[in-house]
Backbone as CSV, one residue per row, in Angstrom:
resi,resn,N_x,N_y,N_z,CA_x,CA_y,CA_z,C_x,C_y,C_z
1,UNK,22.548,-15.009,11.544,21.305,-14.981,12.295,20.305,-14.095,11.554
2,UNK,19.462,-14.552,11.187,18.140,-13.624,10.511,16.881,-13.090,11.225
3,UNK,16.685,-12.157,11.113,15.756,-11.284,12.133,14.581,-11.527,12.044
4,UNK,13.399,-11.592,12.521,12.130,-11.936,12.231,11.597,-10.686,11.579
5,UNK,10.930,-10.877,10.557,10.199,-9.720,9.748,8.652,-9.805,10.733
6,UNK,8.322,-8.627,9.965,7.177,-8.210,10.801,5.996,-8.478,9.587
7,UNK,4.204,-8.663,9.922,3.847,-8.992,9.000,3.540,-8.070,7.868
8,UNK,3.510,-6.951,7.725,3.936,-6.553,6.956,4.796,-6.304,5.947
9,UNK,5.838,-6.804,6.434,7.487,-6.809,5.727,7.314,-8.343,5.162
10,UNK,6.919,-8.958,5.448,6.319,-10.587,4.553,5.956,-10.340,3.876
11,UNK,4.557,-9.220,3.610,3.689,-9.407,2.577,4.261,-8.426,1.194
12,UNK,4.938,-7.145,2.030,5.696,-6.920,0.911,6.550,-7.718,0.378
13,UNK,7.623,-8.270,0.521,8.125,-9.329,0.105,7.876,-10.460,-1.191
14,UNK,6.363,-10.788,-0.760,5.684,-11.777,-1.443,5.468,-10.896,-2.415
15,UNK,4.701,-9.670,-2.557,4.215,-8.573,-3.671,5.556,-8.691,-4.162
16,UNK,6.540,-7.892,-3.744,8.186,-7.980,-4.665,8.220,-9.007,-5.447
17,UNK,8.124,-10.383,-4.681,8.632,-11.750,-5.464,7.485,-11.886,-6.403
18,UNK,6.304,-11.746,-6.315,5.382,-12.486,-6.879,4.918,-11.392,-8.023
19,UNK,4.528,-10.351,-8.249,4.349,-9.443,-8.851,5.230,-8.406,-9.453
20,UNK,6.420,-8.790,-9.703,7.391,-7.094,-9.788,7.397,-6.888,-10.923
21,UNK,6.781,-7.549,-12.255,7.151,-7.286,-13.313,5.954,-7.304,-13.721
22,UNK,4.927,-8.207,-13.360,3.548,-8.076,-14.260,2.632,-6.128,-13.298
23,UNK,3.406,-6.189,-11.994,2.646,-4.640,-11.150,3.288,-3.567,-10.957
24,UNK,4.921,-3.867,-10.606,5.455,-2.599,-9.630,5.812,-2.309,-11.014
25,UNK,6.544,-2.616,-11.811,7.121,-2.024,-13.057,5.833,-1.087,-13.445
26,UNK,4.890,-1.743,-14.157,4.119,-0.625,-15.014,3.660,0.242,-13.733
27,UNK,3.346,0.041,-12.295,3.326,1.059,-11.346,3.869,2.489,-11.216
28,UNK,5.296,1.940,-11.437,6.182,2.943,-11.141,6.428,3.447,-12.716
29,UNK,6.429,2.737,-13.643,6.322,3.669,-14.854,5.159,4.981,-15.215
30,UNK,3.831,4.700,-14.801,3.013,5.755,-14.612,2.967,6.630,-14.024
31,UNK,4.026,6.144,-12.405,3.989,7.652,-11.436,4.703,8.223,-12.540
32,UNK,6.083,7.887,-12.746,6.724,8.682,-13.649,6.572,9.449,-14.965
33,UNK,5.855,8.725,-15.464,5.484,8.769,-17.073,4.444,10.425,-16.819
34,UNK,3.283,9.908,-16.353,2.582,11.489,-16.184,2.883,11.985,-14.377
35,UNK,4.077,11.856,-13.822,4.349,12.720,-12.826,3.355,13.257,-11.668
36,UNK,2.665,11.977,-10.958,1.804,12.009,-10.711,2.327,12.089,-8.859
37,UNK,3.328,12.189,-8.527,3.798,12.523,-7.306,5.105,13.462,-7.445
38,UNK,4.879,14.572,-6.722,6.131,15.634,-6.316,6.492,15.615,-4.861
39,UNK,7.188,16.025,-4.598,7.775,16.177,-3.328,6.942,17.082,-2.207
40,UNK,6.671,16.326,-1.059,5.970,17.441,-0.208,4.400,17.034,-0.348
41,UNK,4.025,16.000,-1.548,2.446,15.751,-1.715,2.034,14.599,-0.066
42,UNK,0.468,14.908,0.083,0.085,14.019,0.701,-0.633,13.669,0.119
43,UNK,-0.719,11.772,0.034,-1.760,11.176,-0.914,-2.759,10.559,0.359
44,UNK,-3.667,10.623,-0.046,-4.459,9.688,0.558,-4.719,8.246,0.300
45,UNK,-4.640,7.048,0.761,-5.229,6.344,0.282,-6.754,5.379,1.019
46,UNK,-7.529,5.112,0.279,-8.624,5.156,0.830,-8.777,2.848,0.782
47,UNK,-9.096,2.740,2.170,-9.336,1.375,2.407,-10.484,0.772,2.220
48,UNK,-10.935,-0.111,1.155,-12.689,-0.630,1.492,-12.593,-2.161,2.160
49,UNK,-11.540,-2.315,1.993,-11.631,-3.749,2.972,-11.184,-5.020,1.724
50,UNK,-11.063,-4.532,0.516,-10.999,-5.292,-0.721,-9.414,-5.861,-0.838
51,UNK,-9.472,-6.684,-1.503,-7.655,-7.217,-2.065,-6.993,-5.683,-2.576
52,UNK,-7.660,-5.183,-3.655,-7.059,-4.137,-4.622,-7.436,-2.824,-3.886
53,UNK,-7.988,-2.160,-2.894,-7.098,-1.427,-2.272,-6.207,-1.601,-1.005
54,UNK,-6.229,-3.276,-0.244,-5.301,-3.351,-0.092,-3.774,-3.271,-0.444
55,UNK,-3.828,-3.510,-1.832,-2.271,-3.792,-2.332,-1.811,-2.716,-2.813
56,UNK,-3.140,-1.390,-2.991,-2.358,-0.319,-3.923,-2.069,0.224,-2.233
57,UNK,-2.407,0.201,-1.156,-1.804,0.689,0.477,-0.186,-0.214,0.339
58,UNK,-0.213,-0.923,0.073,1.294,-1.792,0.223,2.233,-1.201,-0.903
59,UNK,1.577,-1.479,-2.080,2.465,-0.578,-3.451,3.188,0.790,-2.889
60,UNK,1.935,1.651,-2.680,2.473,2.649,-1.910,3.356,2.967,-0.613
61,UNK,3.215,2.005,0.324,3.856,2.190,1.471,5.743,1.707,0.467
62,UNK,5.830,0.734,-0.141,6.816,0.195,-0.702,7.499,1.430,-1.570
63,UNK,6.639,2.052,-2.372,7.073,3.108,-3.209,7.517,4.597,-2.191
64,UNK,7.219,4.610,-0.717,7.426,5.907,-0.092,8.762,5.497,0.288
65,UNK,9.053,4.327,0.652,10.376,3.312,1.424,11.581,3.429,0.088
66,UNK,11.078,3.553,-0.843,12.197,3.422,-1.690,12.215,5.130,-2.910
67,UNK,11.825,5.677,-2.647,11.343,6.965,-3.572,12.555,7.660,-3.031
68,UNK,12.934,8.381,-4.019,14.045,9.782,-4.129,12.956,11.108,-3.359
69,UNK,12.090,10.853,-3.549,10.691,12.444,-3.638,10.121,11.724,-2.182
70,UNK,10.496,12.710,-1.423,9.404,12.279,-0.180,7.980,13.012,-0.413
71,UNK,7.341,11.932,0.293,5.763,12.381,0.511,5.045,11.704,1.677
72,UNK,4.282,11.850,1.799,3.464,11.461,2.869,2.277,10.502,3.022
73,UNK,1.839,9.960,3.105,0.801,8.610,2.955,0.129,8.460,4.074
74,UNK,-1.241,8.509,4.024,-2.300,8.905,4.793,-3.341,7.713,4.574
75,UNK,-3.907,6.614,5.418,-4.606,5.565,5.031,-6.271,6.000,5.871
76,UNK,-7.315,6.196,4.874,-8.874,6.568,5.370,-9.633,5.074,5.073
77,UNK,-10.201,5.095,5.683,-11.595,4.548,5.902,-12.837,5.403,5.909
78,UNK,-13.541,4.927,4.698,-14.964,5.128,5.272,-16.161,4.825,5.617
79,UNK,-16.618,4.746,6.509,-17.477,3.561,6.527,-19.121,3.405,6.052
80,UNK,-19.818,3.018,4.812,-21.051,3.661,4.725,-21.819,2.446,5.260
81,UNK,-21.686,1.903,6.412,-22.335,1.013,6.848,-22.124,-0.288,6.413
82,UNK,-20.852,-0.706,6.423,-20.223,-2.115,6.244,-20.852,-2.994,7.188
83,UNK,-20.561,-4.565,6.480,-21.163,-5.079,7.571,-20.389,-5.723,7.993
84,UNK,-20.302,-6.486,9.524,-19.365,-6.783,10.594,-18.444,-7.552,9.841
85,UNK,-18.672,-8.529,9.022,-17.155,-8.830,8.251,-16.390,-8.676,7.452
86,UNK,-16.638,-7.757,6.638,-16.339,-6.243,5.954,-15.052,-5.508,7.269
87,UNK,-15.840,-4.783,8.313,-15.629,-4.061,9.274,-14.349,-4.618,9.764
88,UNK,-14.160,-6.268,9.856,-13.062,-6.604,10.936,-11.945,-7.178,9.196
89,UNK,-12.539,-6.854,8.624,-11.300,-7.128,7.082,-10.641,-6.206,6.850
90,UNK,-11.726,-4.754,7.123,-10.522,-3.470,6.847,-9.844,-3.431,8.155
91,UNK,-10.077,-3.394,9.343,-9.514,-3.386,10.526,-8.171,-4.302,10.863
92,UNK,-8.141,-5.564,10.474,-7.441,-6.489,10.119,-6.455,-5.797,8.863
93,UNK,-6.458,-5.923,8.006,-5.933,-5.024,6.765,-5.335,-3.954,7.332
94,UNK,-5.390,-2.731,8.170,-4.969,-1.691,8.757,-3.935,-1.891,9.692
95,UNK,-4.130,-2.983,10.456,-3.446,-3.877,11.335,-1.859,-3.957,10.709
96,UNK,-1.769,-4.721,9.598,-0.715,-5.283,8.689,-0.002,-4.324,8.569
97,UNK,-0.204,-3.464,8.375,0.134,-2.306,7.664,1.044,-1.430,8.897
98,UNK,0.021,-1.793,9.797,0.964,-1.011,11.612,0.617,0.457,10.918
């Protein structure tokens, strides 16, 4: 019997299958390479409503789920006057994420 994933847990999924070698690889080679997360950090990551900081929020949520080094992950918005479909893309986007 297989459990229903949540939508989030889909979309990581798809990132895993679809990207793991042309993104998460050189991803995770840079945290490492210049040591760009320690234990105990809080990162921020900041939402504009776009594909590409959507996926670096997913990279990251994926990289806290599987990391030896805990840290903490913090998702901002800011808003400099988006307009209403902008507004319901990051909102939507934030959603996924739960």
């Amino acid at each position: 019997m297989s459990r229903e994933l949540r939508k989030y847990q889909t979309v990581e999924q798809s990132i895993n299958k679809k990207v793991s070698k042309r993104l998460w690889r050189p991803f995770i080679t840079a945290l490492k390479q210049y040591e760009l997360i320690q234990a105990g950090d809080r990162i921020a990551v900041c939402m504009s409503g776009g594909k590409d900081s959507f996926l670096l929020a997913v990279l990251m949520r994926m990289l806290q789920k599987q990391s030896e080094v805990p840290f903490e992950l913090v998702y901002l918005v800011m808003d400099p006057g988006y307009s209403e479909k902008n507004r319901e893309k990051i909102i939507s986007n934030a959603e996924l994420l739960e």
